[in-house]
Every structure is written in structure tokens, then in C-alpha cells.
N, C-alpha and C positions, 0 to 999 in steps of 0.2 A: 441701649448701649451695651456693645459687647463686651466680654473678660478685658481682652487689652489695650479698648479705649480706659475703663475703669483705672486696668494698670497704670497707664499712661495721665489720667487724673491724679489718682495719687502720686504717684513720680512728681509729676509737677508741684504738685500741693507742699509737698514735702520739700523739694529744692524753692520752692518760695518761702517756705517756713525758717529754712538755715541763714536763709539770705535778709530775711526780716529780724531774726532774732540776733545776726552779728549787726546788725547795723542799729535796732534796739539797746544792745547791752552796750553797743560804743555809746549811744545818747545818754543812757541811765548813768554811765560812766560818768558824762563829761557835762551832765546835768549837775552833781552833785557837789555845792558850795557849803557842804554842812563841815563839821566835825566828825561826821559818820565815815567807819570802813567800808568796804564795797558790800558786807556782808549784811549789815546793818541799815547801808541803805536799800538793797535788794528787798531786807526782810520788812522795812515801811513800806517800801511799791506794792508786796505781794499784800498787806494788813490794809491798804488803802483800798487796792481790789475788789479783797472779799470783807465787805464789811465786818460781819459775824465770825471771824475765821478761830479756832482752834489751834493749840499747838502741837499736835498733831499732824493737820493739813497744812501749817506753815512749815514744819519739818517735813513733809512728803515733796512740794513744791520748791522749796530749796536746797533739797536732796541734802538734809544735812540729818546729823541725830538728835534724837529727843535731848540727850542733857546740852549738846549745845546751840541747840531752840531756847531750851532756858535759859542759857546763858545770855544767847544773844536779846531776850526778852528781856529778862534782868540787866540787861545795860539801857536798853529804850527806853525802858521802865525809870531809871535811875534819871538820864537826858530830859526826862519831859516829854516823849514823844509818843507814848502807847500807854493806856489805862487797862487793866485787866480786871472782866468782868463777869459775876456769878452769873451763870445760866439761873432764869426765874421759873423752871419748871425741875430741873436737874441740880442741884447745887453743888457737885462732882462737875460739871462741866463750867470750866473760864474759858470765855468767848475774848480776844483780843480786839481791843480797838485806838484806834487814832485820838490823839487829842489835840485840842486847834494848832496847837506847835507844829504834832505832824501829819496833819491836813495840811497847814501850811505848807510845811516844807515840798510835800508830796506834790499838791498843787502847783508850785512854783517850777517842779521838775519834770511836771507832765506838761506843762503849759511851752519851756524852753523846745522839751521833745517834738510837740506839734508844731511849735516855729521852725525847728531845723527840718521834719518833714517835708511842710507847707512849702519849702524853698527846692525841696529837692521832685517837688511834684507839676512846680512853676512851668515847667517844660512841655507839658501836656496842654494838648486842647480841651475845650468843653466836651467834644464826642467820646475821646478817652477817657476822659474822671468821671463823665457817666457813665460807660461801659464795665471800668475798674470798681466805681462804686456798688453798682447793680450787683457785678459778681459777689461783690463781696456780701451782701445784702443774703444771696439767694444762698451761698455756703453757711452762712451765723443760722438763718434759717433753718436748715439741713441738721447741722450740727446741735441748737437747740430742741426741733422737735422731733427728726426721724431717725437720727444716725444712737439718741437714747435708747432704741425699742430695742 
């Protein structure tokens, strides 16, 4: 593969990437039958994710700052929806976690987002969703093991 097929890889990757994430953040949007702000239910999507996550890397990931990661923790925290917990090797490190509230919750809004995908994918044949699947297969792959080194 030459320079400007590469470019043109990435070109595309990247305008699939803006195109998937506005139409993500519309689902996460319109998924959301809680009590939660937009900001708070962002920050259960991202704690659902990474299991083991830090405040820190939820503050990196929602580009937001550390005292209002705590903030926004301290109100999960209050709701019922996130348990904070001592690392067992580090006890300077609290690992953030879901609790069945917001599993629940999370589950229920990841579940609505694949239903309104699933509709918007109806369109396609079997050759395409295997084609589209495979791709996507061989990139997660890429990205997982060769694109770290």
C-alpha cells in the first residue's frame, strides 16, 4: 500500500469516525430516561466501558477536569449508580465501578442504541453486513495488536 492509498485510509476512517460518533452521541442522547445530565450519563457509558476505570482516565475521556470528575463522581456516587474502589495492590488508587442500578441503567441504553442501529442497518443485504462486519473485524484487530507497537 502506497503513502496516499494510506492517506486516503485514514481520510475515510476518520470521516466514518465523525459520522458514527454524531449519530452515537444523538442515541446516547435520546437513550437517556434517567434523572441524569448529559454529563453524567456520558460519564456511566464511559465507567460501563472500562470496567476498572480511574478518575483520571474518566477525566481524560471526557475531556473534562479532575475536580469536576469528582464532582461528577460525587453525584453518581450520591444517585446509586457508581461504587468507588480501593486498588488491592495500590491503596492510593480508587478504580470506579458500576453498581447493578448502573449496569442497569447502562444496559438498558446500550440495548435501545442497538435497536435503533439494527433498524438503520435493515437496509443492507447479507453480502454487505458481511463485508461491513469483516472490515470491521480486521481494523479492531489492527488497532488491538499492531497499530500499539
Amino acid at each position: 500500500m502506497n503513502k496516499d492509498e494510506k492517506q486516503d485510509l485514514i481520510h475515510n476512517m476518520s470521516q466514518f469516525y465523525i459520522i458514527l460518533q454524531r449519530e452515537v452521541l444523538d442515541l446516547i442522547a435520546e437513550s437517556n430516561n434517567s434523572d441524569l445530565s448529559p454529563l453524567l450519563f456520558n460519564a456511566l457509558h464511559e465507567i460501563y466501558l472500562d470496567e476498572y476505570i480511574i478518575p483520571s482516565v474518566l477525566s481524560k475521556r471526557l475531556s473534562i477536569t479532575i475536580p469536576n470528575t469528582s464532582r461528577c463522581l460525587h453525584s453518581l456516587t450520591k444517585m446509586g449508580y457508581v461504587i468507588k474502589v480501593k486498588d488491592k495492590v495500590d491503596k492510593r488508587i480508587t478504580h470506579i465501578e458500576l453498581s447493578l442500578k448502573g449496569i442497569d441503567l447502562a444496559q438498558s441504553s446500550f440495548n435501545h442504541m442497538d435497536e435503533s442501529m439494527l433498524k438503520k442497518v435493515e437496509v443492507l443485504n447479507s453480502g454487505e453486513l458481511a463485508k461491513i462486519s469483516e472490515s470491521f473485524l480486521i481494523l479492531m484487530s489492527l488497532f488491538k495488536n499492531r497499530i500499539k507497537e
